[in-house]
C-alpha positions as CSV (number, residue, x, y, z in Angstrom):
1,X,-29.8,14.0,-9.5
2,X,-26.3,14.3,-9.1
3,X,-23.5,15.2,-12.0
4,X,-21.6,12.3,-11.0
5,X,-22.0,9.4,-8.5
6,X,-19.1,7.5,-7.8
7,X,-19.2,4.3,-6.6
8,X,-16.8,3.3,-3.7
9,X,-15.1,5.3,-1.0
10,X,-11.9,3.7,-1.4
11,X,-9.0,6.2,-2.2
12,X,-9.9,6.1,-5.7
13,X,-13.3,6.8,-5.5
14,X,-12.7,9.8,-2.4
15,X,-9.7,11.1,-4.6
16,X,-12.0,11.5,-7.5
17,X,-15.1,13.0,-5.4
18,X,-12.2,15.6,-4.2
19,X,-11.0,16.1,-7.4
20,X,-14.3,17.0,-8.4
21,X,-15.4,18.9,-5.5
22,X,-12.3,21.0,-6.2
23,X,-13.5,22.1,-9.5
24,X,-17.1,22.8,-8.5
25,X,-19.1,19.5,-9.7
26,X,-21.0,18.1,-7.3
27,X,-20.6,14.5,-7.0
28,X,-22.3,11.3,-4.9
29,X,-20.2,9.1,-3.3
30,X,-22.2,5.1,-2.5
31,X,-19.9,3.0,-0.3
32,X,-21.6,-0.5,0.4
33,X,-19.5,-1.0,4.1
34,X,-19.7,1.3,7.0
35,X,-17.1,3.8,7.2
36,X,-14.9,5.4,3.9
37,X,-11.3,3.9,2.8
38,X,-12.0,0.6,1.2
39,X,-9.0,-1.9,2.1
40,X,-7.2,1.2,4.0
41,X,-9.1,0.7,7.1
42,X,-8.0,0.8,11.0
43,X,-9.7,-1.0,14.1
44,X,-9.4,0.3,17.4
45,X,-9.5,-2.8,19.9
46,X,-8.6,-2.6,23.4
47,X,-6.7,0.7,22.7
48,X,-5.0,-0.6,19.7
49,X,-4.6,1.3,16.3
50,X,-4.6,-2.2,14.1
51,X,-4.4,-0.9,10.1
52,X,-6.4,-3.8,8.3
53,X,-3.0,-6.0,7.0
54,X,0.3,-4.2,7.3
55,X,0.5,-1.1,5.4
56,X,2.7,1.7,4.7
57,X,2.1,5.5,3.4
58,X,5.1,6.9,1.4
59,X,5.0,10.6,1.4
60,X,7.4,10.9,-1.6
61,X,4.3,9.8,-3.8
62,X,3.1,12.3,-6.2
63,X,-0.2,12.2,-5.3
64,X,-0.3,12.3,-2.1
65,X,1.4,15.2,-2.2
66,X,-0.7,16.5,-4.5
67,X,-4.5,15.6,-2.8
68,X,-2.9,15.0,0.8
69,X,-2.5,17.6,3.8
70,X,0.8,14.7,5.1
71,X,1.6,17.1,8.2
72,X,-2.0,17.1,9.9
73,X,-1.7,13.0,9.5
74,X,1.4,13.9,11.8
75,X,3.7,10.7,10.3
76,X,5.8,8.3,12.4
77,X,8.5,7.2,10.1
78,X,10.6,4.2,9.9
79,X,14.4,4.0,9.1
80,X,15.3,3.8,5.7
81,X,17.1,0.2,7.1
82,X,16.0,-3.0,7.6
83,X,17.1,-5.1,10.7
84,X,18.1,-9.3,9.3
85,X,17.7,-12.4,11.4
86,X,19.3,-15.0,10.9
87,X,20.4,-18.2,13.1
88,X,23.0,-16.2,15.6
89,X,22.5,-12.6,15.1
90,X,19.9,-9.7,14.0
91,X,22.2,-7.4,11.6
92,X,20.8,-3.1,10.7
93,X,21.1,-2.6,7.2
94,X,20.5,0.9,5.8
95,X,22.4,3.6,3.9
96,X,25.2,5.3,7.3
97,X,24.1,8.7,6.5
98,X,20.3,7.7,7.5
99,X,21.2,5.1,10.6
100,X,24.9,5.4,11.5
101,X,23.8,2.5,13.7
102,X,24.6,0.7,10.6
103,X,27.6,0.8,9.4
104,X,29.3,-1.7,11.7
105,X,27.1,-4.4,10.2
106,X,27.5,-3.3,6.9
107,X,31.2,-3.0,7.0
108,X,31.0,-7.0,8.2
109,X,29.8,-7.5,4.5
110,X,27.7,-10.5,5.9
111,X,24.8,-10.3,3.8
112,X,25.9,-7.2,0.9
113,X,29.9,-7.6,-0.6
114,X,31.5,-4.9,-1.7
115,X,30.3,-6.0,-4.8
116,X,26.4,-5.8,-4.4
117,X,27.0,-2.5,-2.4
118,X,28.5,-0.7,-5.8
119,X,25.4,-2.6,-7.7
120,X,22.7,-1.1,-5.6
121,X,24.1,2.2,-5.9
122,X,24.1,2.1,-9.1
123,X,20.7,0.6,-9.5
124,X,19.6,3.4,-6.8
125,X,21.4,6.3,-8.8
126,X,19.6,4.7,-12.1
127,X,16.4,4.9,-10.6
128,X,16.7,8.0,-9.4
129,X,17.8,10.4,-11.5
130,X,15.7,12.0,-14.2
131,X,12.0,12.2,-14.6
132,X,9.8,8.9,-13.4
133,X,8.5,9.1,-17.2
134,X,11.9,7.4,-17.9
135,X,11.1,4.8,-15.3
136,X,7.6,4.3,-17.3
137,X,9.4,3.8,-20.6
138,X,11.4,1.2,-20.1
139,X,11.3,-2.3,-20.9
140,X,9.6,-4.4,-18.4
141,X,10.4,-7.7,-16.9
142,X,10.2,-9.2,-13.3
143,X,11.8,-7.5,-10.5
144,X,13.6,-10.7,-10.0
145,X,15.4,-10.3,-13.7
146,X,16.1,-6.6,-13.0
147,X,18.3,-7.8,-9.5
148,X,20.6,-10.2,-11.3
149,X,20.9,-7.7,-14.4
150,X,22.3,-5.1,-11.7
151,X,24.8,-7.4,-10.9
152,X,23.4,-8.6,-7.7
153,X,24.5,-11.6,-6.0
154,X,22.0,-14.8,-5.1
155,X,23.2,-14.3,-1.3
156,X,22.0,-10.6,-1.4
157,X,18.7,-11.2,-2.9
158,X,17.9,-14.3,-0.6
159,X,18.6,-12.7,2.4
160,X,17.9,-9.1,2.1
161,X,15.9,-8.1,-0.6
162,X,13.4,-11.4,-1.5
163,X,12.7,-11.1,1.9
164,X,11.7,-7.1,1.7
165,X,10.1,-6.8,-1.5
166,X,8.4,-9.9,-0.8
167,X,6.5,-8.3,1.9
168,X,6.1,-5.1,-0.8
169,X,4.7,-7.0,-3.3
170,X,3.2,-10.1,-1.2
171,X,4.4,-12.3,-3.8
172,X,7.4,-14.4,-3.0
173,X,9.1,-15.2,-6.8
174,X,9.2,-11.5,-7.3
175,X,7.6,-11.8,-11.0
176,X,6.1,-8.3,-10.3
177,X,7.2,-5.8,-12.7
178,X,10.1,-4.2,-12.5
179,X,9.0,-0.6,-13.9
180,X,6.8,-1.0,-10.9
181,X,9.8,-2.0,-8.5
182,X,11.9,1.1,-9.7
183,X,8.6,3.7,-8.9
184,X,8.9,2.3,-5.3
185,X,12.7,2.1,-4.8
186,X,12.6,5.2,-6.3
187,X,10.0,6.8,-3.6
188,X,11.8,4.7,-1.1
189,X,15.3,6.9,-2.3
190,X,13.2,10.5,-1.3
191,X,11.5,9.4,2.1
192,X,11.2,7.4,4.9
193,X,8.3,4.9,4.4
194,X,5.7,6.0,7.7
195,X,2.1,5.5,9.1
196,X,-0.1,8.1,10.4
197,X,0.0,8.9,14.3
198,X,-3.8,7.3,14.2
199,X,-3.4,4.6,11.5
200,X,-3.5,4.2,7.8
201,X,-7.3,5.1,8.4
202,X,-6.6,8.3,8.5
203,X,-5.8,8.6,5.2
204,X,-8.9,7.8,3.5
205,X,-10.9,10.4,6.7
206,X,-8.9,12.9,5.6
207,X,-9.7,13.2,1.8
208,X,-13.7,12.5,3.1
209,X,-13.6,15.4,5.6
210,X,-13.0,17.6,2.5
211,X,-16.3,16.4,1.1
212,X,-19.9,18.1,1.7
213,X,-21.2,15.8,4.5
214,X,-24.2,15.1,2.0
215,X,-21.7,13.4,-0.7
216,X,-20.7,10.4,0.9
217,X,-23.6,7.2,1.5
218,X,-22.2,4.5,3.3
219,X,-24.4,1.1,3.7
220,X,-25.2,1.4,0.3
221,X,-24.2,-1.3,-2.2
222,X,-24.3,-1.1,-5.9
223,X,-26.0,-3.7,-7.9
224,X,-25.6,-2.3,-11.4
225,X,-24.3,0.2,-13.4
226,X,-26.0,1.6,-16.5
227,X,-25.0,4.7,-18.7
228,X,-26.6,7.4,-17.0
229,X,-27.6,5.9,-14.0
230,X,-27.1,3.7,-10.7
231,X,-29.0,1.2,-9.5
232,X,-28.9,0.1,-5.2
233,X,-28.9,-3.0,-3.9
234,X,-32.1,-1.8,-2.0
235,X,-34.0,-0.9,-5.7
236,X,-33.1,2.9,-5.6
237,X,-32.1,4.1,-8.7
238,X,-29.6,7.3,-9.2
239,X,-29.4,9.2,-12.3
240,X,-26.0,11.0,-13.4
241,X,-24.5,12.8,-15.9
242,X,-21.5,10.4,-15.4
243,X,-20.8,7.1,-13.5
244,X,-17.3,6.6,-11.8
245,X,-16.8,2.9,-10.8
246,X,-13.9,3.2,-8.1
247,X,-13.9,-0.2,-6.6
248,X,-11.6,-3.2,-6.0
249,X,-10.9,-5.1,-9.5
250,X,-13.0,-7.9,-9.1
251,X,-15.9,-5.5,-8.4
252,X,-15.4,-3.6,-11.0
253,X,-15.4,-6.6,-13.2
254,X,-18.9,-7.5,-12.2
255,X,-19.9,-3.8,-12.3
256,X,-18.3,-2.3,-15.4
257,X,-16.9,-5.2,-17.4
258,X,-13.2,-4.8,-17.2
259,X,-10.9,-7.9,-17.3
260,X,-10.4,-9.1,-13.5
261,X,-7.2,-8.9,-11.9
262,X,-5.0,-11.8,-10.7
263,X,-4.7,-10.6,-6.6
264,X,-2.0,-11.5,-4.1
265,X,-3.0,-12.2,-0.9
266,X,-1.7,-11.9,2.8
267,X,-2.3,-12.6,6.5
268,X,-1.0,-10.0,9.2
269,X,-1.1,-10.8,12.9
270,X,-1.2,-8.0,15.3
271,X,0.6,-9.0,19.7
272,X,1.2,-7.1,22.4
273,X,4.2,-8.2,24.4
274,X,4.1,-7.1,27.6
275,X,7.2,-4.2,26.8
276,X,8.7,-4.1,23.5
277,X,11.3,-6.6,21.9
278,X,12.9,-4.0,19.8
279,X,13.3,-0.7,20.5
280,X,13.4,0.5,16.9
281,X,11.0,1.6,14.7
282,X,12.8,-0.8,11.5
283,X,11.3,-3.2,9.9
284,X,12.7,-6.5,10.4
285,X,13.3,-9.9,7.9
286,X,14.0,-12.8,8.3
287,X,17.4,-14.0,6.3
288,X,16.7,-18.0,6.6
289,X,13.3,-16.8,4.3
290,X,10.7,-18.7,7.1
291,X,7.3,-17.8,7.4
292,X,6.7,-14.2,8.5
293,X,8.4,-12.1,5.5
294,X,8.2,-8.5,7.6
295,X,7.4,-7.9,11.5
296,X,7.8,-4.7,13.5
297,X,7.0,-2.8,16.7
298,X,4.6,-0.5,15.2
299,X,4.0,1.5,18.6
300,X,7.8,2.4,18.1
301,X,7.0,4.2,14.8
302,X,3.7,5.8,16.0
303,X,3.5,5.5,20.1
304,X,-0.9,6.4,19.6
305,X,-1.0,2.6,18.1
306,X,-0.6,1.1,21.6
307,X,-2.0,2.0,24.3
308,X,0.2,3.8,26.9
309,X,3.0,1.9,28.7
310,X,2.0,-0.9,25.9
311,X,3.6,-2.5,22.6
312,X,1.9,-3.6,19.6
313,X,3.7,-5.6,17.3
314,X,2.6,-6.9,13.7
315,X,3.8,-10.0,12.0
316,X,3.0,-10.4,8.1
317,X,2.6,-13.7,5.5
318,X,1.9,-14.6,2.7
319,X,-0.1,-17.8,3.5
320,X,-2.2,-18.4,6.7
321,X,0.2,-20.1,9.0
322,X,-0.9,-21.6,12.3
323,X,-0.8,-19.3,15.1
324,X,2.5,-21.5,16.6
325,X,4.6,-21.1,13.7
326,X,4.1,-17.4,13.7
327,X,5.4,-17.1,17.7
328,X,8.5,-19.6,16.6
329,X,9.4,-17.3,13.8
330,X,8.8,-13.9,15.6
331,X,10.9,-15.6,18.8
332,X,13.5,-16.2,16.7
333,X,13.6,-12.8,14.9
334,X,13.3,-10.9,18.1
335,X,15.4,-13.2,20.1
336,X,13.1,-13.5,22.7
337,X,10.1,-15.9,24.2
338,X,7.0,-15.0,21.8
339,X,5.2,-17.6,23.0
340,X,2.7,-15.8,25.6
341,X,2.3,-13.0,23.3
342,X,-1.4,-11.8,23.9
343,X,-2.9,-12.0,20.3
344,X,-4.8,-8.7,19.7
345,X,-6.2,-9.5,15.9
346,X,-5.7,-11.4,12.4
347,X,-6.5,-10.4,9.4
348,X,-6.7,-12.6,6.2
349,X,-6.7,-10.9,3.3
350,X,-7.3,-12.6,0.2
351,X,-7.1,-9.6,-2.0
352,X,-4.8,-7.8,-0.7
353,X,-2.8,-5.8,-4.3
354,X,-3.7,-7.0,-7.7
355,X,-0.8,-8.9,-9.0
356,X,1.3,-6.6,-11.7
357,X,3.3,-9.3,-13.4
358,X,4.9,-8.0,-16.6
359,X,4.4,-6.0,-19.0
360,X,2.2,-4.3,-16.7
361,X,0.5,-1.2,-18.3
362,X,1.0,1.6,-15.8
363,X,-1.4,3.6,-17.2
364,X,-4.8,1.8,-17.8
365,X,-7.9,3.6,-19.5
366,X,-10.5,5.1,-17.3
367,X,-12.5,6.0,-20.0
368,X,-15.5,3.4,-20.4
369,X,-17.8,4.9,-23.1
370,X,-21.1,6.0,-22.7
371,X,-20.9,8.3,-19.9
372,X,-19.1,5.8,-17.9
373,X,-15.6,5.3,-15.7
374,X,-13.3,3.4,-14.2
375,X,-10.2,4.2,-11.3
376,X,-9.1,1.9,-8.4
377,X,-5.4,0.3,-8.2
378,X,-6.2,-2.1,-10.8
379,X,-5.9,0.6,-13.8
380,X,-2.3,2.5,-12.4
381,X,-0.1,0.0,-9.7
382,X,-1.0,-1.8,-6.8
383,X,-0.3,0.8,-4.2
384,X,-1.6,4.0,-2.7
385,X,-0.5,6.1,-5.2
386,X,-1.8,4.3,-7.7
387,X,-5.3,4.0,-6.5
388,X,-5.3,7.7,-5.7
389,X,-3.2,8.6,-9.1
390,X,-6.3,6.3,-10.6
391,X,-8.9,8.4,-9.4
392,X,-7.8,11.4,-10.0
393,X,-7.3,11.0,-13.7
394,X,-10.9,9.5,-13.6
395,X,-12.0,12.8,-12.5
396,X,-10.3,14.8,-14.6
397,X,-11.7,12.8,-17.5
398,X,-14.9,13.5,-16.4
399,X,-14.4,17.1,-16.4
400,X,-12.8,17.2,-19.8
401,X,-15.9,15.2,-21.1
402,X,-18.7,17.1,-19.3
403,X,-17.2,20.4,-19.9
404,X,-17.2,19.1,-23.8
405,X,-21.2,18.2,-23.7
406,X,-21.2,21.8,-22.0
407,X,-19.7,23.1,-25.2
């Protein structure tokens, strides 16, 4: 018997089995795939580090700080700029200080007028400053409605930041929250956005390798969840002082009975040029809004994703587009001939983030009754740091509560 068994080695599930472990209470850990991480998984085909859809680790987020060793995942970062395609040329946006590269294009006031650069410096300088409690207690509405209110112009929004936050949220009307917006332009303001030297992967390893090698079970699928026990899909039957159900929301709606999220979905092709079209490690838009909402060289960022003397590039969507319109639009964003692009991978990923449309409640319970839990992105935001923030908080609810039956 174990004092708690977790089900689902996502980041919510291994951040609550750490959590735990850290405080001396053993824990079981039943992962129904192969390997530990959940949707933060990387392949390695043909030498290629391919993270499962295109994904980003932010380092400014409290808990990865707080669970996370972020030097021994030895992070490739991106500038804190964004490179714009449009019909005749491929403009670098980003604040001068970061990428003095971009302060020619910025100075053309092509896409931001003087105007919208004094509103987003305000808006950054809002979001900012004070406590991210003051974030949290704000009135919501749509990220979309929190632009214009900053006195952003339509031109800056359709080019530059639809485009951007689109590929954020993978929702292209931007109805997500705007408390949730201002937590990552926030995190955005503090660091450079960045992916592990050997993929996202390495993110969920990490918290694992903390773990007794005995806690984690992988190929074991949950079938139900009872107070005070767990029952396989292959019949066996765990009993626990406490269940944690840390899996994806639609799983945990079958498991545990929690409303199901709404989920927004995305498709992420992976190419290897034969050298690389951009020798930058930026993310890059497309101003015209066409069908690939974020590309980049990823083996600029972190050389280990390609092998050596090769380029990797990933293309993202928010629809599955066919395989031609993807090589028109990355052709015409990298100004070059995509066309004979070798195509490493595609992933289609239907539930990519649970949709956080407003008011979203940042802070869901995780308390279930009866000796029972719930973590996983779907009770905090749709990101890393909420699915690890999630689990976390699961765990220390658990300790509160078993330490009280200890009493």
């Amino acid at each position: 018997m174990a004092e708690v068994v977790i089900v689902g080695a996502g980041l919510a599930g291994l951040a609550a089995a750490v959590t735990l472990h850290r405080a001396g209470v053993p824990c079981a850990v039943l992962e129904a795939s192969d390997d530990v991480g959940g949707r933060v998984r990387t392949d390695v085909v043909d030498g290629f580090r391919l993270d499962r859809g295109f994904q980003i680790l932010n380092p400014a987020y409290p808990a990865i700080r707080r669970l996370v060793d972020v030097d021994a995942l030895e992070l490739g970062r991106f500038w804190r700029a964004v490179r714009v395609a449009d019909d005749d040329r491929v403009s670098l946006l980003g604040h001068p200080l970061d990428t003095p590269k971009a302060l020619r294009d910025i100075a053309a006031r092509r896409y931001l007028s003087a105007k919208d650069l004094a509103a987003l410096g305000t808006l950054s300088a809002r979001v900012a400053a004070g406590p991210a409690q003051a974030v949290v207690d704000r009135a919501d509405r749509t990220t979309l409605d929190e632009l214009r209110h900053a006195g952003l112009s339509a031109r800056a929004v359709e080019t530059v930041l639809r485009p951007f936050l689109s590929g954020v949220f993978l929702e292209p009307e931007l109805t997500t929250s705007a408390r949730f917006f201002q937590l990552v332009w926030r995190s955005f303001l503090r660091s450079a956005p960045s992916l592990p030297s050997l993929g996202m992967g390495e993110l969920p390893r990490q918290l694992a390798r903390t773990l007794p090698t005995s806690a984690i079970h992988l190929d074991t699928p949950v079938e139900e969840v009872r107070p005070g026990e767990v029952r396989t899909a292959g019949g066996e039957v765990w009993p626990a002082r406490a269940v944690v159900v840390a899996t994806d929301g639609s799983t945990a709606a079958r498991l545990a009975g929690v409303a199901e999220p709404r989920w927004n979905s995305g498709t992420t092709w992976y190419f290897a040029p034969p050298r690389s079209p951009l020798r930058e490690p930026v993310i890059v838009l497309d101003a015209r809004g066409g069908p690939v909402v974020t590309t980049s060289v990823v083996s600029e960022v972190c050389p280990a994703y390609a092998p050596p003397g090769a380029a990797l590039v990933s293309a993202s969507a928010l629809t599955a587009l066919p395989e031609s319109e993807v090589r028109r639009a990355l052709g015409r964003m990298y100004r070059t001939d995509a066309t004979r692009w070798p195509l490493v991978a595609r992933y289609e990923i239907a539930h990519a983030l649970p949709a956080m449309p407003p008011p979203h409640e940042l802070r869901r319970p995780v308390r279930l009754g009866e000796g029972r839990y719930v973590c996983g992105d779907h009770r905090d935001t749709s990101s890393l740091q909420g699915a690890i923030a999630s689990g976390a908080r699961a765990a220390r609810a658990v300790l509160a509560d078993l330490g009280e039956q200890g009493r």
